[in-house]
C-alpha positions as CSV (number, residue, x, y, z in Angstrom):
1,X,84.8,105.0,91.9
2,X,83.2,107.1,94.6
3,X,80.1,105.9,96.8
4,X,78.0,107.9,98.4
5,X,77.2,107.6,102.4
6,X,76.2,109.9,105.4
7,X,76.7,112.8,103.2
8,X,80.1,112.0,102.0
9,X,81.7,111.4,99.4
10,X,83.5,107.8,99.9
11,X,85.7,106.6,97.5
12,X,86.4,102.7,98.2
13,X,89.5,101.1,96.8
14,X,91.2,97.4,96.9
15,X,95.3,97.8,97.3
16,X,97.1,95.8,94.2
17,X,97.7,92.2,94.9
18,X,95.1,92.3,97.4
19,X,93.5,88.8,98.3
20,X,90.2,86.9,100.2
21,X,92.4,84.9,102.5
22,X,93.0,86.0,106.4
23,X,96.3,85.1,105.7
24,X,98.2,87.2,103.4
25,X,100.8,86.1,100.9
26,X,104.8,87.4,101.9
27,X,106.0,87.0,98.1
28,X,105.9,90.3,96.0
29,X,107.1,93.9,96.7
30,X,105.9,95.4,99.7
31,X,102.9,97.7,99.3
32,X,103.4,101.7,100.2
33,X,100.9,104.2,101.6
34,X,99.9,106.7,99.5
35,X,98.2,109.8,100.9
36,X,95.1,111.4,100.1
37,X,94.8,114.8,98.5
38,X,94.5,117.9,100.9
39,X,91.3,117.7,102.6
40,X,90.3,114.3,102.4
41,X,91.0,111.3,105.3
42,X,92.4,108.3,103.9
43,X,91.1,105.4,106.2
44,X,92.8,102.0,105.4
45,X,90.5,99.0,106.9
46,X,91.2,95.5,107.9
47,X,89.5,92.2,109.5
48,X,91.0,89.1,110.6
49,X,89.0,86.0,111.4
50,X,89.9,82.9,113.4
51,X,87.6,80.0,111.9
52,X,87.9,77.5,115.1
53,X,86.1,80.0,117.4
54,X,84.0,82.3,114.9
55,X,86.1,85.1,116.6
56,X,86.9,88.4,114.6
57,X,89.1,91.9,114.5
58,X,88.5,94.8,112.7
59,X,90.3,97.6,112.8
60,X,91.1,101.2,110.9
61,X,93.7,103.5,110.5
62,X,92.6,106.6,109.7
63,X,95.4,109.5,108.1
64,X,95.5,112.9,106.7
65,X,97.1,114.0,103.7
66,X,100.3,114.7,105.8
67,X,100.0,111.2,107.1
68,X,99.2,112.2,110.5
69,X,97.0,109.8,112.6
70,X,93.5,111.4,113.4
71,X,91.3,108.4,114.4
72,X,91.0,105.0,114.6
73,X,89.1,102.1,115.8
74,X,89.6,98.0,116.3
75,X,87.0,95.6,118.3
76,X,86.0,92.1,118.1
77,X,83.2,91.0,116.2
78,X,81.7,87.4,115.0
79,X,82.0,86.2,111.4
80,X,81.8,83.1,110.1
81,X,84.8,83.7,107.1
82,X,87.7,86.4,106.5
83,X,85.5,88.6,103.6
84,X,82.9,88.8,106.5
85,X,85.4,90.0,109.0
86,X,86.7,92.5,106.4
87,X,83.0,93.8,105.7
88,X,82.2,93.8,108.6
89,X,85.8,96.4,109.2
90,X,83.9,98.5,107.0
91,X,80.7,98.6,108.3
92,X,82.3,99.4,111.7
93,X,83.8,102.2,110.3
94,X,81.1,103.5,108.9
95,X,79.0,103.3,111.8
96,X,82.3,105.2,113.6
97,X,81.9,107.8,111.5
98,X,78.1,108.3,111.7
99,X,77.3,111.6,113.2
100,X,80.5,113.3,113.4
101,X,81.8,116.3,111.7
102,X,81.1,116.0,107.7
103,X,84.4,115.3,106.3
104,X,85.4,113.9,102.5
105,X,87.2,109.9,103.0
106,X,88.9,107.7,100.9
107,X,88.2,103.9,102.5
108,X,91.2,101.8,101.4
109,X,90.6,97.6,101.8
110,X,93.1,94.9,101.1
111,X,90.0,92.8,99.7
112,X,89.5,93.2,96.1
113,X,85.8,90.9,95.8
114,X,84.8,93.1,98.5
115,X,85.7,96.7,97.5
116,X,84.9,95.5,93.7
117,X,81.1,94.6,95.0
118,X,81.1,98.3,96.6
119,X,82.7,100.5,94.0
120,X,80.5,98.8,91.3
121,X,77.5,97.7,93.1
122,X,77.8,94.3,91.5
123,X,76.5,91.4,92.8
124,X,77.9,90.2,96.0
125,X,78.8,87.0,98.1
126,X,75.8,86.2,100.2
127,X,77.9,85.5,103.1
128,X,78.7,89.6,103.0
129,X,75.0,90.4,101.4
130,X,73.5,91.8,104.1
131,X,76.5,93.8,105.7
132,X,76.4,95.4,102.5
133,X,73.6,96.3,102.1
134,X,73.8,98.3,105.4
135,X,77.1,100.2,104.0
């Protein structure tokens, strides 16, 4: 599904297997990186979140079709659980994007709740609600 922000056209996908929990499971085969067609910046996102101190990261990778890096980002942030740190990855990156040269992406998160509540603009965890809403 594609979403539409800043003028460009986003498409927003969860990886298989992906999961909620800061903490990711090691069972399972590992998950390979698939790149975008021609034209089009893949930008794979992620936020951890350390509960004891409210502390975040967020981070992005962003890649062209050849796999080549051309951008990226990672800061702290606050958030009060892991699918906050990870909205709040995208949000950053967003906001990173905001007011640079118009360019097609494809915005790839390891959290399926979260990218399930973008791609279909279903209802969404009000811990997240209103860093949505700002995406």
């Amino acid at each position: 599904m594609a979403r539409t922000h800043s003028s460009r056209r986003t498409g927003i996908a969860a990886t298989p297997g992906s999961h909620q929990h800061s903490n990711p499971p090691t069972n399972g085969p590992p998950q390979i990186w698939k790149p975008p067609a021609h034209g089009v910046i893949k930008i794979n996102v992620d936020g951890s979140f350390l509960q004891e101190t409210g502390e975040a990261a967020v981070a992005c990778v962003c890649r062209d079709s050849r796999g080549a890096l051309v951008d990226g980002l990672a800061r702290t942030v606050r958030a009060s659980s892991a699918i906050q740190a990870e909205a709040q990855a995208i949000l950053q990156t967003l906001k990173h994007f905001e007011g640079k040269e118009e360019q097609e992406i494809e915005l790839e998160s390891d959290n399926w709740e979260l990218a399930k509540s973008l791609m279909e603009s279903t209802p969404v965890n009000w811990e997240i609600e209103a860093l949505i809403s700002e995406v």
